[in-house]
N, C-alpha and C positions, 0 to 999 in steps of 0.2 A: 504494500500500500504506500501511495506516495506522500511523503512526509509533507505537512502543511507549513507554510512560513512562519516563523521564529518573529519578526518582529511585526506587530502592526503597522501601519502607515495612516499620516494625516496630510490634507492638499491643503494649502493656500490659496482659493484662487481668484484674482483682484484684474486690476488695473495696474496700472506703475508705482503707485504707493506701496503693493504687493510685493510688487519684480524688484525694486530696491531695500526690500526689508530682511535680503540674507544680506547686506554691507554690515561693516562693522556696528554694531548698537543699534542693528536695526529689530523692529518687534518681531521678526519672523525668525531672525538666529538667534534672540532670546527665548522663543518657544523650542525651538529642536536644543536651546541650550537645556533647556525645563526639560525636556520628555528625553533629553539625552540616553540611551543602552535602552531606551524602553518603544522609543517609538520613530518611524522613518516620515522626517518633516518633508514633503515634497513643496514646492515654492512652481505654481502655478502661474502667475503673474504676468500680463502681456501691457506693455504702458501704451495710452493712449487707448484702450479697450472701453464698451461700455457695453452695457446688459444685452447690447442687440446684438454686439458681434460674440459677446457670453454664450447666449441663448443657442448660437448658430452651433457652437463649438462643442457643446454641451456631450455629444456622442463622445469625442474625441479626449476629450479630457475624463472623461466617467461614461465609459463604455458598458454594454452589459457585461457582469460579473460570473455570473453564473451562479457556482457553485465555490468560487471564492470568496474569501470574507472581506466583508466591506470595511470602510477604512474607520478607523476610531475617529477620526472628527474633519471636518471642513468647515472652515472660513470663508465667506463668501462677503468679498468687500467691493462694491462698484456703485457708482452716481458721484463718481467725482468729473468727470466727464461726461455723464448723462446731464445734468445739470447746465453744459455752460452754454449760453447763450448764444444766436448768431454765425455758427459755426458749424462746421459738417459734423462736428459729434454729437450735437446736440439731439438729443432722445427726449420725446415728450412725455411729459409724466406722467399720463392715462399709459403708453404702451410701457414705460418703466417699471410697471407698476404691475401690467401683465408679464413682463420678462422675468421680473423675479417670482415673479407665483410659480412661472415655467421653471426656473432655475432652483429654486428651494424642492418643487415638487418631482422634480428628477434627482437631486443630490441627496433626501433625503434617503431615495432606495437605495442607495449607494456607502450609507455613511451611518456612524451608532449615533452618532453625534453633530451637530450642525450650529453654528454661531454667524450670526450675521452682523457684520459691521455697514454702518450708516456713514453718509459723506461727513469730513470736518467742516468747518469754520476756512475760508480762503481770501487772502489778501486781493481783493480789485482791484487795486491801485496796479498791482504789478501784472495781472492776470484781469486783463478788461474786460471779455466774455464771460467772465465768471462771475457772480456776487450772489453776498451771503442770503439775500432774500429769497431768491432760487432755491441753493444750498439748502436752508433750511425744509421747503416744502419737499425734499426732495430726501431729505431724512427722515422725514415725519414718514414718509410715504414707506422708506424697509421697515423704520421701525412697524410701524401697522403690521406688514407679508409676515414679519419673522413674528410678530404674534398670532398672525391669522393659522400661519404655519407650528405653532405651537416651541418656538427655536428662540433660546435667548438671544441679546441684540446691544452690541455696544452701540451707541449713539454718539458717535464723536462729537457733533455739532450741538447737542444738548449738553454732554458732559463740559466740554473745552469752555465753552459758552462762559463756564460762569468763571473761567479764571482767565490768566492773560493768554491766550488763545495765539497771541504773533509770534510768544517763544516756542509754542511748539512745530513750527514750521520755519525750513532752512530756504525758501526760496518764494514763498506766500501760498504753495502750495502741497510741497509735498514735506515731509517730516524732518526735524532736526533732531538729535538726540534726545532732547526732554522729551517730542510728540513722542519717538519712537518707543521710550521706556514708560510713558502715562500710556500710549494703548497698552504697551506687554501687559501691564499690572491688571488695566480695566478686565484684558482678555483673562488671563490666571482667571481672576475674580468669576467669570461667567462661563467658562467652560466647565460641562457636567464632570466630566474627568479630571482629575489633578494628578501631577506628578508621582505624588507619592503615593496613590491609589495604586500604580502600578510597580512590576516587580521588575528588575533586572534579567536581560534573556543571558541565559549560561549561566554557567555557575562563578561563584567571587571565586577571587583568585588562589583564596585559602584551600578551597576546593578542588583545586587542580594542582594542588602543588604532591602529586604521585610520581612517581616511576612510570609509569603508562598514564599519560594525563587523558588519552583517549576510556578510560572507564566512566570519567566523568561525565561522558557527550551519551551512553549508551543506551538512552532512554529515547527513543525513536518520536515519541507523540508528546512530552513534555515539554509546553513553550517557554516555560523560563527555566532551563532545567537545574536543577532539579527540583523546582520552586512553586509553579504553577502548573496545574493540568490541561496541560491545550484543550482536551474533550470537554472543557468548561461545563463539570460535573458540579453538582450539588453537593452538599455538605457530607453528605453521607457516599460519596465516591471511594471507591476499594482503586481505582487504581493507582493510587501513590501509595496504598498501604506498604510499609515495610521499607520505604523509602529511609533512611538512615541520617540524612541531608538536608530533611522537610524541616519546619520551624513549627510545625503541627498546625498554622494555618491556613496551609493552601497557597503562601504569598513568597514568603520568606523575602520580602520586601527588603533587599539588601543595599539599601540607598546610601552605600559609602561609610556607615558608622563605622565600620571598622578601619584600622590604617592601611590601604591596600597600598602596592606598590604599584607605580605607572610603567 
């Protein structure tokens, strides 16, 4: 029987606020920094994108799956170019409004978990098609889909709103380091899953430290081995029984306390 994959995976998938959030301090290599040995951040992101060319892509990026498991979580961040005025990206907020019902109601079969982020706050001045009165109607409008769709929702432009809102942006529109570390936190905060909910795949180091380090791998269907039961059995599961390894709760949740070597 063909062994199932070892780590889960979560998409990113945005606009360019997205595509530049693996650069240094950005929110999206602070998440795969968070779910680091637990989970595979994929960084989605196409700059200049908006829900219509989302919408179009949708097969491509979240194909059917099948019979493989869906991904522990996706982000879905876009109307920052839906929004602006005047210009060829500009997407009306009646069809934006249908893109993301289309968008949420295909990622949800695809994913355990689902968070949708809302446009920020944007400088005019520097970015003249754009302004915040837009902006806003046009974050009211995911937050609404991601309640309608039952999906938590950071709301950048309601959150940012009530503090200085120009430090969190390096250019009036996309993020500086402060943006990029107040969304990581907002996200942490609203994602169903946290870090430490999950366990380390393989075993700590301590674990392997045998004469034949392969004993330790020889458990075929255990995803964190020897730690968690891939067959995601109920409490009263026999197949880790007699497991020598186990921390007796199913987790062994081995999130670095001890002093491992690099």
């Amino acid at each position: 029987m063909e062994q199932p994959p070892l780590r889960d995976t979560a998409v990113l998938f945005g606009d360019s606020i997205t595509q530049y959030s693996f650069a240094p301090q950005g929110w999206g290599a602070g998440i795969a920094h968070a779910f680091q040995r637990k989970v595979d951040v994929v960084n989605r992101g196409f700059s200049g994108y908006t829900t219509r060319s989302a919408r179009a892509m949708l097969k491509h990026i979240f194909p059917e799956q099948g019979e493989a498991d869906p991904h522990l979580f996706v982000t879905v961040f876009f109307g920052a170019n839906d929004a602006a005025q005047e210009c060829d990206q500009h997407v009306p907020i009646e069809e934006y409004e249908e893109n993301l019902d289309a968008i949420l109601s295909t990622i949800k079969r695809r994913a355990k978990h689902v968070v949708m982020i809302a446009p920020p706050p944007v400088d005019h001045v520097r970015w003249p098609t754009r302004h915040n009165t837009h902006v806003q109607r046009y974050a009211a409008v995911a937050s609404r889909a991601a309640e309608r769709h039952d999906v938590p929702c950071v709301n950048l432009y309601k959150e940012w709103f009530k503090a200085d809102w120009m430090a969190m942006l390096n250019d009036g529109l996309h993020f500086s380091d402060a943006g990029n570390q107040a969304l990581l936190q907002l996200l942490l905060e609203r994602l169903p899953i946290q870090p430490d909910d999950l366990p380390f795949d393989f075993p700590l180091w301590r674990d392997v430290l045998l004469p034949d380090p392969s004993i330790a791998f020889r458990r075929a269907f255990v995803k964190s081995l020897p730690y968690a039961c891939r067959h995601r059995c109920e409490d009263d599961c026999t197949c880790c029984d007699g497991d020598s390894n186990s921390n007796g709760n199913g987790n062994g949740n081995g999130n670095g306390n001890s002093k491992a070597a690099s």
